[in-house]
N, C-alpha and C positions, 0 to 999 in steps of 0.2 A: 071225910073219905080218905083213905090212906094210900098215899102215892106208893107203886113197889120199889123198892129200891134196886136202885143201878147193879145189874150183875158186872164180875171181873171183867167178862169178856166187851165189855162196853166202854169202861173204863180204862181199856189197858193201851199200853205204847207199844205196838206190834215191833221198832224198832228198837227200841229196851228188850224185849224178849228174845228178839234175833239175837243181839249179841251175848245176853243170859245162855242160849242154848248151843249157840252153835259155835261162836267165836271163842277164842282164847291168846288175845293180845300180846299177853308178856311169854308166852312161849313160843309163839311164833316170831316176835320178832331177838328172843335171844336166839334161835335156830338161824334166823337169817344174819343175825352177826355175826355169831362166829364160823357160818359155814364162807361169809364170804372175806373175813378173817382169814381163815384156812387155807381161802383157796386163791388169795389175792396178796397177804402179806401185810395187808392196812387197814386200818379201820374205814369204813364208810362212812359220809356225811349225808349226804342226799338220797333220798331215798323218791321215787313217786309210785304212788299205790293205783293202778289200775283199775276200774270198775270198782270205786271206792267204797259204795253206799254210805256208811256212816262214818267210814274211817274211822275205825279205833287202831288200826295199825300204824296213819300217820298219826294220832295222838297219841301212842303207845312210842312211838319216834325221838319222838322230838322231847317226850321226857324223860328219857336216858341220858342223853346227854346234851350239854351247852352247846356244842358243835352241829346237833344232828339239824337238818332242815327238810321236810316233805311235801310233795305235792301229789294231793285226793284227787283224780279225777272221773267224772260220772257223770251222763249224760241229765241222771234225775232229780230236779229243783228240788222236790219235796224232802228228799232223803240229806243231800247236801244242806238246808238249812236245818235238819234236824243235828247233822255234824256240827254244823258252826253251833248252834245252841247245847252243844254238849260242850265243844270244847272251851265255851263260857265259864262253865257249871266244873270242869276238870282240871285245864289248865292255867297256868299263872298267862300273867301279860307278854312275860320274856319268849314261852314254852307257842303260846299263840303267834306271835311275829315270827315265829320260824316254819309256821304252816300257812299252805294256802289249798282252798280247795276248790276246786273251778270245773264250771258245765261245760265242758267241751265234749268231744268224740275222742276216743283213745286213738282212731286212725288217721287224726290228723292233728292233735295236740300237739306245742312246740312250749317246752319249756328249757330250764339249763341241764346241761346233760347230767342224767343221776349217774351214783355211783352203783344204785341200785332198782330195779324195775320188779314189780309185783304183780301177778294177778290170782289170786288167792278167790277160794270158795267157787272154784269149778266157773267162775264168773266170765270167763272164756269162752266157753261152751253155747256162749249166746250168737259166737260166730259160724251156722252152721254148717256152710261152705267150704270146702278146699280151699279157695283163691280168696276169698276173705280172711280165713286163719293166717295163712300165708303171708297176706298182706299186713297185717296184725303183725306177725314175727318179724315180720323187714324194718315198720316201721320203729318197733323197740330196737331192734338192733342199733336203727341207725342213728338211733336217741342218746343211746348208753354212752358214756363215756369209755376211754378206749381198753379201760382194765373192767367195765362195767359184767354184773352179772342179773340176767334174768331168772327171776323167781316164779316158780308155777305149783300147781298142785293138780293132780285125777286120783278120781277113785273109779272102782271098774269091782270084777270080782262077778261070780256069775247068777245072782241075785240081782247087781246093776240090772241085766237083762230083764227082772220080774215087771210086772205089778206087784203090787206090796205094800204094806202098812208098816210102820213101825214107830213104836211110841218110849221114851224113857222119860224118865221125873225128872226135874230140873230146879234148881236149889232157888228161890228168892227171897233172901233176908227182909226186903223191902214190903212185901206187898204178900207173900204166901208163897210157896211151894206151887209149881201146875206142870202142867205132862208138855211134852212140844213133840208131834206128830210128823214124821214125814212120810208122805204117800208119793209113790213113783205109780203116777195114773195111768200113761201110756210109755209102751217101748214099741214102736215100728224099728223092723229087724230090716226092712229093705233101705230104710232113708238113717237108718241110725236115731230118729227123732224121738227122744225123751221128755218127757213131759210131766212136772214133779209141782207139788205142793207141801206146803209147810200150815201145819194148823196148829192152833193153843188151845188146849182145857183144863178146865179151873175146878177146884176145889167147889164150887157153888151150881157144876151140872153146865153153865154156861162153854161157848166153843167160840173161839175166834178162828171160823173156817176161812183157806184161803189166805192166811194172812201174807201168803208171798207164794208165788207162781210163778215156775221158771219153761220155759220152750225151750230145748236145748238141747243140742247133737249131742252122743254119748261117743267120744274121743276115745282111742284108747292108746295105750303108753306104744305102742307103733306107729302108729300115726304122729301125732304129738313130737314122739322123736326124730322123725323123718320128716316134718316141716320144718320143727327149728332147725336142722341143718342144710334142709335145702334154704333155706332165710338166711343163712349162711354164718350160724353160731360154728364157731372151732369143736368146743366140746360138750357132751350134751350127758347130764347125769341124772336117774336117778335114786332118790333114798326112800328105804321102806323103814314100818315103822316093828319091832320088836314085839313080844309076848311077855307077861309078868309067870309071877308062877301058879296065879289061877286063871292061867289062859285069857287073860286082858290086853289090850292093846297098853304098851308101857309109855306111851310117847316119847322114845328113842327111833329117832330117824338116822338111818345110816347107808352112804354110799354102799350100793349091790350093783351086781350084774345081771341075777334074777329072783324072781318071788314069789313064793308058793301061790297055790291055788285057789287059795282062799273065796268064801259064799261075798265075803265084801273087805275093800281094804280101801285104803288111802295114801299115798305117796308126793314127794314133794319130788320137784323136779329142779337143773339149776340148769344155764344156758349161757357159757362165757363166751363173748364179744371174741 
């Protein structure tokens, strides 16, 4: 009798995929140097990455340069040993000793003060309270170092508001090519409450539904800006991102004051101590 064999979706590392689809390490973290280059006169050493998951952005750190040092933090065991077992697999010994990555709460971790603070991939948004965000912003602040800068990111745009599917292919030299889905299931318009999944489909008919699920207040670039200064950041920016000339997002992010209307967009935000 002939066993069937294992489809993709059975087989696959939902966290391999995450960062295949969604992340982009090395341009985000040369945007976070130079912008804090720019805007501080120095190079940064420390960096800690908020709501880490896998951290590729502290491994993407710490190997630029000799000097760089980061700390992942994330509440969830499973993901954080998937981190350390990558930075196994990626980093030297040296590149290793200069990360650490640790299950605490981000509202009450205490580590050395960075010179830089991150929360990247909307990963914020799981605070969906006023006085929780708040408290969220106070506690960074009071972390940073005293030239330190906070790094964020939103997207918004009036599609945020839908239900909605949306699918693009996604390149895997490793394993095949597969599609990476995101569905914004629910928008409640009274509570702000967003409600989003992420699925993979494979070349072989197979679906990894589900494979990440997020519950999450839909912020928008007002709000956001008017808690980190009531948290009591000086100055609060932020940058949007450019058009190519077939109407593509260019990934050029640049200090604005404001930005079109666009059906969806993304912006990184910056927040000096």
């Amino acid at each position: 009798m002939n066993r069937p064999h294992p489809t993709s979706a059975a087989g696959a590392d939902r966290h391999r995929l995450y960062e295949l689809s969604v992340q982009n390490p090395s341009l985000e973290v040369t945007f976070i140097d130079r912008t804090y280059r720019r805007l501080r006169g120095r190079t940064a050493r420390l960096l800690r990455e908020d709501f880490c998951g896998t951290a590729a952005i502290c491994r993407e750190w710490v190997s630029r340069r000799r000097i760089n040092r980061a700390f992942g933090i994330d509440l969830d065991p499973e993901v954080l040993e998937w981190g350390r077992r990558r930075c196994l697999q990626t980093l030297s010994e040296d590149q290793q000793s200069r990360m650490a990555l640790l299950e605490q709460d981000v509202l009450t971790v205490r580590t050395d003060a960075p010179d830089i603070v991150l929360a990247f991939n909307f990963s914020y948004w799981l605070l969906c309270g006023r006085t929780g965000l708040l408290r969220y912003f106070k506690q960074v602040r009071a972390t940073l170092k005293d030239d330190g800068v906070f790094f964020l990111d939103a997207y918004g745009g009036y599609d945020s508001y839908r239900v909605l599917t949306e699918e693009r292919r996604v390149q895997d030299p490793l394993h095949g090519d597969f599609d990476y889905v995101w569905e914004q299931a629910v928008y409640e318009p009274v509570t702000g409450r967003l409600l989003c999944h992420i699925h993979f489909r494979f070349d072989d008919g197979s679906v990894l539904e589900r494979a990440f699920s997020y519950d999450w207040r839909l912020w928008t670039l007002p709000e956001i800006r008017e808690l980190l200064a009531e948290a009591g950041f000086a100055t609060v920016q932020v940058y949007w991102q450019g058009w190519d000339a077939d109407g593509h997002p260019d990934g050029v992010f640049v200090p604005v004051e404001s930005g079109a209307p666009d059906a969806g967009w993304i912006a990184y935000l910056t927040a000096e101590k």
